[in-house]
MARMI-143928 format. One line per field, with one value per atom (N, C-alpha, C): residue number from 1; residue in three letters; atom name; x, y, z. Coordinates in nm, 3 decimals, decimal comma. Layout:
BEGIN
num	(NUM / ...)
residu	(ALA / ...)
atome	(CA / ...)
x	(X / ...)
y	(Y / ...)
z	(Z / ...)
***
This chain:
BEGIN
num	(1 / 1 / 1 / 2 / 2 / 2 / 3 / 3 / 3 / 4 / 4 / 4 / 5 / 5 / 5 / 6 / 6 / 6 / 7 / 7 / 7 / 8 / 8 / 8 / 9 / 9 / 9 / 10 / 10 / 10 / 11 / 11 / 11 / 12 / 12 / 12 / 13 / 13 / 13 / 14 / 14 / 14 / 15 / 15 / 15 / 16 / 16 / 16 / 17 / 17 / 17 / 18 / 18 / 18 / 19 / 19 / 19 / 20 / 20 / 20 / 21 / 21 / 21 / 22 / 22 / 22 / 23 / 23 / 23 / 24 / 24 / 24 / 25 / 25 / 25 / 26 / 26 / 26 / 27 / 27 / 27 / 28 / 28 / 28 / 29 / 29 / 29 / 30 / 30 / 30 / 31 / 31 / 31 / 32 / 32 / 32 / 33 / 33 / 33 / 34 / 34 / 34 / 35 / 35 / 35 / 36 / 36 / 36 / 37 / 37 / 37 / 38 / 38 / 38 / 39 / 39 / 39 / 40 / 40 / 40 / 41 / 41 / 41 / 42 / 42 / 42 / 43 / 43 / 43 / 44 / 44 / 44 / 45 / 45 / 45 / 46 / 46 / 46 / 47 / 47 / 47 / 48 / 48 / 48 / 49 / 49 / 49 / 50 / 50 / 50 / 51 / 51 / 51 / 52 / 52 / 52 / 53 / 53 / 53 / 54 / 54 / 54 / 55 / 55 / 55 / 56 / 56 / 56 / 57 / 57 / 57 / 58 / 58 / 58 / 59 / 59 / 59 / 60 / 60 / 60 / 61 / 61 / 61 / 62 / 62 / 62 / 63 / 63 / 63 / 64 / 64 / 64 / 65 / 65 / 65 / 66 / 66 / 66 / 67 / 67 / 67 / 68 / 68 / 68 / 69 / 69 / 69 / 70 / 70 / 70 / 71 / 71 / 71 / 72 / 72 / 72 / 73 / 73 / 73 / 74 / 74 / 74 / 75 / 75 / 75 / 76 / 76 / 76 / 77 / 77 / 77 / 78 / 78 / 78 / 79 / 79 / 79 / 80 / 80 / 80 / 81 / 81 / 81 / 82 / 82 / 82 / 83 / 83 / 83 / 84 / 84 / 84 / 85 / 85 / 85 / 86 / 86 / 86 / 87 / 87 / 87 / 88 / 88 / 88 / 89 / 89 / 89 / 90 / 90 / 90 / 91 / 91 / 91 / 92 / 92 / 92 / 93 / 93 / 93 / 94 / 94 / 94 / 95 / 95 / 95 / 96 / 96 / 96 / 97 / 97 / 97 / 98 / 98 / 98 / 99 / 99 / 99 / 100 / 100 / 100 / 101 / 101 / 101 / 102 / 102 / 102 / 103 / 103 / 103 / 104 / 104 / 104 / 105 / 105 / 105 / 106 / 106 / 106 / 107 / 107 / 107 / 108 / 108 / 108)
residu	(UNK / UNK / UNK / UNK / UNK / UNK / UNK / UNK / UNK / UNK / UNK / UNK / UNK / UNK / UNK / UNK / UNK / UNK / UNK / UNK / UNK / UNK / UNK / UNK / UNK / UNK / UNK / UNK / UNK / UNK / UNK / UNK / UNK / UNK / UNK / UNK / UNK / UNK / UNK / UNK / UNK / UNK / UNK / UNK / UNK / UNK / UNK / UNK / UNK / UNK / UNK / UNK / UNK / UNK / UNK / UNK / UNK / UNK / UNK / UNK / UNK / UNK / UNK / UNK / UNK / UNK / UNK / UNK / UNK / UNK / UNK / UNK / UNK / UNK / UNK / UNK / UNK / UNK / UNK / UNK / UNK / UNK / UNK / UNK / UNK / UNK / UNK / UNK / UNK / UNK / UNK / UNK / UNK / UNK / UNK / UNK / UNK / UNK / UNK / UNK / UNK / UNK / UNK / UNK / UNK / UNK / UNK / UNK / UNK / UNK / UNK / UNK / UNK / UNK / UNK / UNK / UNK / UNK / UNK / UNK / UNK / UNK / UNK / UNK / UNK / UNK / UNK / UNK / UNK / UNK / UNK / UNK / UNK / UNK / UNK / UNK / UNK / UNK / UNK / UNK / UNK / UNK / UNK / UNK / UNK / UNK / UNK / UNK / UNK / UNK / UNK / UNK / UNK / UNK / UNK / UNK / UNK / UNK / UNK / UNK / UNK / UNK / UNK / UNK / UNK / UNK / UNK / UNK / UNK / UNK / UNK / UNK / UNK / UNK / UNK / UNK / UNK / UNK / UNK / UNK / UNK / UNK / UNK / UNK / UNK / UNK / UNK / UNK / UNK / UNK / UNK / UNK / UNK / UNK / UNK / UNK / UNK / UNK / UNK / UNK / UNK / UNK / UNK / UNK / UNK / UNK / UNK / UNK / UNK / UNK / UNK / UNK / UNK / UNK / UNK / UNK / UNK / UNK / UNK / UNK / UNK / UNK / UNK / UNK / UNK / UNK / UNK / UNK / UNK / UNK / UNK / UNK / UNK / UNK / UNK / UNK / UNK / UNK / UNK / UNK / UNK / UNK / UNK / UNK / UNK / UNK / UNK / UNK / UNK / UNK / UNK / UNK / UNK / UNK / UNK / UNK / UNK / UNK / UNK / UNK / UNK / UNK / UNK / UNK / UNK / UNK / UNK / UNK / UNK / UNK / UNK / UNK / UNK / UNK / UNK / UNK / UNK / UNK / UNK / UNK / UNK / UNK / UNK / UNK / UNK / UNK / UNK / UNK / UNK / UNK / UNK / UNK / UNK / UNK / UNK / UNK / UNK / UNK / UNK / UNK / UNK / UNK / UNK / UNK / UNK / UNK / UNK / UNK / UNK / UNK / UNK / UNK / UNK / UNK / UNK / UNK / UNK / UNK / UNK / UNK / UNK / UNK / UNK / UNK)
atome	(N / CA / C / N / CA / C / N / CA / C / N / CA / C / N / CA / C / N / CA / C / N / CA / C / N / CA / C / N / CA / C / N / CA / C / N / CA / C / N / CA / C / N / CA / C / N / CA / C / N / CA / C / N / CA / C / N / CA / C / N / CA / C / N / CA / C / N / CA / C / N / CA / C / N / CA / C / N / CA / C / N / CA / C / N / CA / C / N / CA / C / N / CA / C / N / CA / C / N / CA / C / N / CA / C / N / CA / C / N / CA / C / N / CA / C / N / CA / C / N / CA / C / N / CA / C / N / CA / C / N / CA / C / N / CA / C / N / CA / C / N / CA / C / N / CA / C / N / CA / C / N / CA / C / N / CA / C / N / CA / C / N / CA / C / N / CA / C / N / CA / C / N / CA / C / N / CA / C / N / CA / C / N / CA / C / N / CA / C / N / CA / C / N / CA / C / N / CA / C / N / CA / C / N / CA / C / N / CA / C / N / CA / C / N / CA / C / N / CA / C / N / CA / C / N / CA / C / N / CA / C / N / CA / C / N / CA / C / N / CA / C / N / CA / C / N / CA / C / N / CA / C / N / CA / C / N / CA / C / N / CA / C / N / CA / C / N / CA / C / N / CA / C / N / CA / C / N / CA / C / N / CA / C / N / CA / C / N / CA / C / N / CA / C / N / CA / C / N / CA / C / N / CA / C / N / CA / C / N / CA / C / N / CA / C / N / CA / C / N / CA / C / N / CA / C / N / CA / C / N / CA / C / N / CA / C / N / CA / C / N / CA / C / N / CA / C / N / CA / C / N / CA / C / N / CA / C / N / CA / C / N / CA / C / N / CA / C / N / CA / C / N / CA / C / N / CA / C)
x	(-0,714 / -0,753 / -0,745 / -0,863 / -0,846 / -0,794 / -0,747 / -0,638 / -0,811 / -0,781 / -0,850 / -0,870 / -0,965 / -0,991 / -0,912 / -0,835 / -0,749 / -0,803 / -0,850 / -0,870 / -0,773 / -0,840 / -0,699 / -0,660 / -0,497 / -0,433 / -0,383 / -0,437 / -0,399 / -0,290 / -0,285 / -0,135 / -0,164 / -0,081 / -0,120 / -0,043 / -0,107 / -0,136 / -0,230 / -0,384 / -0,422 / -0,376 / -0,341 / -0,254 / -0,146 / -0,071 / 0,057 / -0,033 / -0,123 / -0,187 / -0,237 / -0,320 / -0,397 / -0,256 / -0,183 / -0,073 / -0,031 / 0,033 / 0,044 / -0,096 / -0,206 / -0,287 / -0,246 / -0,233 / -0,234 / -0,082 / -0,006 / 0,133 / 0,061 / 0,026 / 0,000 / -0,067 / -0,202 / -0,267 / -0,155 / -0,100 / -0,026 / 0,066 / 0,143 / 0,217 / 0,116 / 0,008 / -0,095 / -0,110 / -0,126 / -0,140 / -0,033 / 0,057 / 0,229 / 0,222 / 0,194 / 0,217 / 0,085 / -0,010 / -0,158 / -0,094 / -0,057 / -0,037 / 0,096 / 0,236 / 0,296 / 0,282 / 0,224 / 0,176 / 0,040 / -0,025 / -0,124 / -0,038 / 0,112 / 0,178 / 0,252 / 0,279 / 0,339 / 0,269 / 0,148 / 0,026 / 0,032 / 0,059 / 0,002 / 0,101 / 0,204 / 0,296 / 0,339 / 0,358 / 0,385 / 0,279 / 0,186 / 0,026 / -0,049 / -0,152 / -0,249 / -0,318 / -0,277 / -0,308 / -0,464 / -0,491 / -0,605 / -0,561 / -0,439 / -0,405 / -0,356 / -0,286 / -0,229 / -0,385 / -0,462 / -0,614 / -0,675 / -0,629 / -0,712 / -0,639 / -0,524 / -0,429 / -0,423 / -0,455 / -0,447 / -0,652 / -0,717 / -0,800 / -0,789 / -0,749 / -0,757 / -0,659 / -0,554 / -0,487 / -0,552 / -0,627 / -0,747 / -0,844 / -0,900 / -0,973 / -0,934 / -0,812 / -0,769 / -0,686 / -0,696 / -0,662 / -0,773 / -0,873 / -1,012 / -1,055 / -1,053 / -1,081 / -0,987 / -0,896 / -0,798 / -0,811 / -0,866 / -0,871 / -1,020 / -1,091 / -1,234 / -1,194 / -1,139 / -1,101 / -1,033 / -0,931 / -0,830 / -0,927 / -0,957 / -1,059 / -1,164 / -1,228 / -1,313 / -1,244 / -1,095 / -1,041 / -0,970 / -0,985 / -0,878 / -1,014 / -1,127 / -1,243 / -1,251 / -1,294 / -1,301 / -1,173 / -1,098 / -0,996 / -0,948 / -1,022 / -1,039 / -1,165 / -1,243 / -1,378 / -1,393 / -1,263 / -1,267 / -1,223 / -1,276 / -1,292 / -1,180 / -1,201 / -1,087 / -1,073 / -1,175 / -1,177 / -1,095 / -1,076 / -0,985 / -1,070 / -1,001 / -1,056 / -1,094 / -1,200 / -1,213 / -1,136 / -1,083 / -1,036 / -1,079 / -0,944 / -0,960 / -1,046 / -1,188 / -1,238 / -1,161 / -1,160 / -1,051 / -1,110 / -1,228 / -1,302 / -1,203 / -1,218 / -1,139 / -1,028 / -0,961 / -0,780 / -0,733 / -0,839 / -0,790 / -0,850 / -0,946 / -0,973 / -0,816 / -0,789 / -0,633 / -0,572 / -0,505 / -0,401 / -0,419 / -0,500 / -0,536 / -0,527 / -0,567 / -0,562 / -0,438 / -0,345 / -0,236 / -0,105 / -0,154 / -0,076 / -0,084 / -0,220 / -0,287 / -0,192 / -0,209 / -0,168 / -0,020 / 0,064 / 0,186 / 0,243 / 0,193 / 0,133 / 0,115 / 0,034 / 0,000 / 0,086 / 0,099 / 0,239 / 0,366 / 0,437 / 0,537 / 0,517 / 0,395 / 0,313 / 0,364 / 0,371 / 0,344 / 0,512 / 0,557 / 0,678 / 0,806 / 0,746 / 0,784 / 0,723)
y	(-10,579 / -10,442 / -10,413 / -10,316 / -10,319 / -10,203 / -10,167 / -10,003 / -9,943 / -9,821 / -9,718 / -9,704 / -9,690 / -9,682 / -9,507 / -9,521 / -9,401 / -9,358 / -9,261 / -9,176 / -9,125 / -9,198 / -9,205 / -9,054 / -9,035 / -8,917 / -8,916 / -8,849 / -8,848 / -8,815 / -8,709 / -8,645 / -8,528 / -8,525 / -8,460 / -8,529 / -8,678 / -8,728 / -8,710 / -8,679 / -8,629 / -8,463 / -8,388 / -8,286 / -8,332 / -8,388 / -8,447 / -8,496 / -8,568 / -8,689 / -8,537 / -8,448 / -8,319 / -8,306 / -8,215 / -8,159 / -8,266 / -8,342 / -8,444 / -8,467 / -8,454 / -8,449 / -8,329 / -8,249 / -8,050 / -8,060 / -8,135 / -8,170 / -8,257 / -8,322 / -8,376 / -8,339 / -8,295 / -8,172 / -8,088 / -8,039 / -7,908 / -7,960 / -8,091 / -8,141 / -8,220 / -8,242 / -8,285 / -8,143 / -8,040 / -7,944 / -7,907 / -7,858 / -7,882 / -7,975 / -8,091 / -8,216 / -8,149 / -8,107 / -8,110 / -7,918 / -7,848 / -7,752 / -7,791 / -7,828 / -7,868 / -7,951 / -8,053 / -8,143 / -8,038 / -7,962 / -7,842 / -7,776 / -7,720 / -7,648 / -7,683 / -7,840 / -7,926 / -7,916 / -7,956 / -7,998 / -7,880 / -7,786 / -7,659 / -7,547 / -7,628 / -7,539 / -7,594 / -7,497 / -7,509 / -7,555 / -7,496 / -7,474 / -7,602 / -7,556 / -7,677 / -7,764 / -7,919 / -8,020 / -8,065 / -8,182 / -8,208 / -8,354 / -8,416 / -8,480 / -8,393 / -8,308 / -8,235 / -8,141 / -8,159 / -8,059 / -8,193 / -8,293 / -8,437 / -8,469 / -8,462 / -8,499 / -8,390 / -8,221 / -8,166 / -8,194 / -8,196 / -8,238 / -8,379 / -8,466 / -8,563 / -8,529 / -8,481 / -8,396 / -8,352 / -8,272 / -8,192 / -8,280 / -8,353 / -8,428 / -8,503 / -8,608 / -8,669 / -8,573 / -8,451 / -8,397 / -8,318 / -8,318 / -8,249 / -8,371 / -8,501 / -8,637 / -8,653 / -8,607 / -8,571 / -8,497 / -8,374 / -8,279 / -8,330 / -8,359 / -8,362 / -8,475 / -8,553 / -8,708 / -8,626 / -8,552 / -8,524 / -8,398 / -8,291 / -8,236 / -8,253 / -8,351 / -8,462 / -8,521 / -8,560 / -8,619 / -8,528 / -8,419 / -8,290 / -8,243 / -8,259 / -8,187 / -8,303 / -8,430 / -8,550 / -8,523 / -8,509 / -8,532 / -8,365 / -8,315 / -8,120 / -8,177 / -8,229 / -8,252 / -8,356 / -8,427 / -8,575 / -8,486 / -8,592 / -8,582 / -8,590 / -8,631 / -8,729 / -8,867 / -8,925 / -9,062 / -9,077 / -8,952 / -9,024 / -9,016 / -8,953 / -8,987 / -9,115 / -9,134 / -9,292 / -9,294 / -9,429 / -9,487 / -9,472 / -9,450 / -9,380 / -9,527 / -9,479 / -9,649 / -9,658 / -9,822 / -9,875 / -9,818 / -9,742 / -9,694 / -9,565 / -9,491 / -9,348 / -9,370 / -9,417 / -9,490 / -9,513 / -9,631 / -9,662 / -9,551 / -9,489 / -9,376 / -9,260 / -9,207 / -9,170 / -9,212 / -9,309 / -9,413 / -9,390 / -9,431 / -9,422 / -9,299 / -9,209 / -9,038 / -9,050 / -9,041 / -8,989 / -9,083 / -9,194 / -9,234 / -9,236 / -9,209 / -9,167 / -9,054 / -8,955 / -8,812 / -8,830 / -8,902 / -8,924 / -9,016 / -9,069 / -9,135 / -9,029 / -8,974 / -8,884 / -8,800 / -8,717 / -8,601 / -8,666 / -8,820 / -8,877 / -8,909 / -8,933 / -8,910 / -8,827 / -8,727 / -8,590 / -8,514 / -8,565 / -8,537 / -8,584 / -8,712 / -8,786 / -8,766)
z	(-10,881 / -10,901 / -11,052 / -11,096 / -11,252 / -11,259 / -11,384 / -11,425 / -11,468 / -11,421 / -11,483 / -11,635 / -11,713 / -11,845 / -11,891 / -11,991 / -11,996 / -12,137 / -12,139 / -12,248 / -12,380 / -12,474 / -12,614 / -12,630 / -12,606 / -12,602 / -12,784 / -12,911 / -13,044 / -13,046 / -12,938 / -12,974 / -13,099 / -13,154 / -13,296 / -13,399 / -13,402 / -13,510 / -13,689 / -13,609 / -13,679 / -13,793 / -13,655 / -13,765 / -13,850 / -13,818 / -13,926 / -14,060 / -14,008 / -14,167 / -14,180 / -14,129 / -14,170 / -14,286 / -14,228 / -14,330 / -14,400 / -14,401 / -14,502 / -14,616 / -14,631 / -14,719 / -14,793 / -14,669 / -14,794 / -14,911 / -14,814 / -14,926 / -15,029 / -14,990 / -15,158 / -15,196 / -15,179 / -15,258 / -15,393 / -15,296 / -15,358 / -15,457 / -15,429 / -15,510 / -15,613 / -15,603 / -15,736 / -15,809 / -15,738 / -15,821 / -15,938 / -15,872 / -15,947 / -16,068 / -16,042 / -16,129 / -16,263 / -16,227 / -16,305 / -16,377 / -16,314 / -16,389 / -16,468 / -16,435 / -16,499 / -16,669 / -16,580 / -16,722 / -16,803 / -16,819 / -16,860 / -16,950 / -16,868 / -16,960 / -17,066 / -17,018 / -17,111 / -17,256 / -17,173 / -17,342 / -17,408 / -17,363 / -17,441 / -17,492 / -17,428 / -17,506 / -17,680 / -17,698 / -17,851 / -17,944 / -17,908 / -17,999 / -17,943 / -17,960 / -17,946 / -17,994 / -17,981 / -18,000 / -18,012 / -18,053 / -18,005 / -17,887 / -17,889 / -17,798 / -17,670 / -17,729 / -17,589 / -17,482 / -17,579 / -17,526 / -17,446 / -17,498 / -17,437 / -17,286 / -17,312 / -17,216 / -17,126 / -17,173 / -17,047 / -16,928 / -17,001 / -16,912 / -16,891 / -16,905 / -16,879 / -16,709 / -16,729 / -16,570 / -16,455 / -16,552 / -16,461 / -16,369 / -16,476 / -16,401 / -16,325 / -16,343 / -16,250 / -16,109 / -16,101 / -15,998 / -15,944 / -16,002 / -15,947 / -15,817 / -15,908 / -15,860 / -15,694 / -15,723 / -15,631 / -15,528 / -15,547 / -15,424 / -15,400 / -15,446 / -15,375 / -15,259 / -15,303 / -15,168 / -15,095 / -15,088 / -15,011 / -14,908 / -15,003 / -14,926 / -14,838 / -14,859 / -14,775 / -14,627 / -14,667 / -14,564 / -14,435 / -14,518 / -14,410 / -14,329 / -14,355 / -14,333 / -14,156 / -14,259 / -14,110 / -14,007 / -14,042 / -13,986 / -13,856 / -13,952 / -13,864 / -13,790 / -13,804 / -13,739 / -13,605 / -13,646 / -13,500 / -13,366 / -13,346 / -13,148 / -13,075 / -12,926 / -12,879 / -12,936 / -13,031 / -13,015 / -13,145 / -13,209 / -13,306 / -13,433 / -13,553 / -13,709 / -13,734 / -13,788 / -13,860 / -14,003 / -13,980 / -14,095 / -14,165 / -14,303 / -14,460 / -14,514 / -14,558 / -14,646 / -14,745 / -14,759 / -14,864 / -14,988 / -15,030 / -15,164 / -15,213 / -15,074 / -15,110 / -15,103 / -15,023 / -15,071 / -15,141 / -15,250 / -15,364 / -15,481 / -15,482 / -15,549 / -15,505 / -15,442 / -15,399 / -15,482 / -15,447 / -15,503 / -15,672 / -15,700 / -15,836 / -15,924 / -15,880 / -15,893 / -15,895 / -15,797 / -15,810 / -15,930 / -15,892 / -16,014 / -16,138 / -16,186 / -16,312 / -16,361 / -16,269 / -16,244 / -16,343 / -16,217 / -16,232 / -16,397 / -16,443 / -16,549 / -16,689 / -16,690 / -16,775 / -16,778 / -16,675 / -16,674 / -16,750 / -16,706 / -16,780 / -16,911 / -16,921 / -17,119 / -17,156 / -17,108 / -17,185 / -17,160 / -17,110 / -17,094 / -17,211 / -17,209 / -17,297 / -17,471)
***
């Protein structure tokens, strides 16, 4: 006798990774205004003017992936979000450590 084919139960998986994207969102933001105020405090540079967009962008770079992924991820079915491509992962990955990177520049 064969088992019945059972319909994938997510659970609320997808919400957890959902909220887990918006946390790091928010904590890229933090990091990108932080390091902004860094550069700019105490008059303005032409490195600290470089280094604060250089923030920006790497956290613009940031929310557009992350934004993208909360969107699929609000949008799946029962069958489940498809897998993060290894392109936008490592675009992620990269962003955020850039991020993290630059802010300790500038800290320093």
């Amino acid at each position: 006798m064969t088992e019945p084919i059972r319909e994938r139960d997510p659970g609320l998986q997808p919400e957890r990774t959902r909220l887990a994207w918006r946390r790091t969102t928010l904590s890229s933001t933090v990091a990108a205004v932080l390091a902004a105020k860094t550069a700019l405090h105490g008059g303005r540079s032409p490195a600290g003017v470089l280094a604060c967009a250089v923030c920006c962008a790497l956290w613009m770079g940031f929310l557009a992936i992350a934004h993208r992924r909360i969107r699929v991820l609000a949008a799946s079915g029962p069958e489940g979000p498809p897998a993060l491509t290894p392109r936008h992962a490592t675009a992620a990955t990269l962003c955020t450590v850039a991020l993290a990177v630059c802010a300790v520049a500038l800290v320093f």
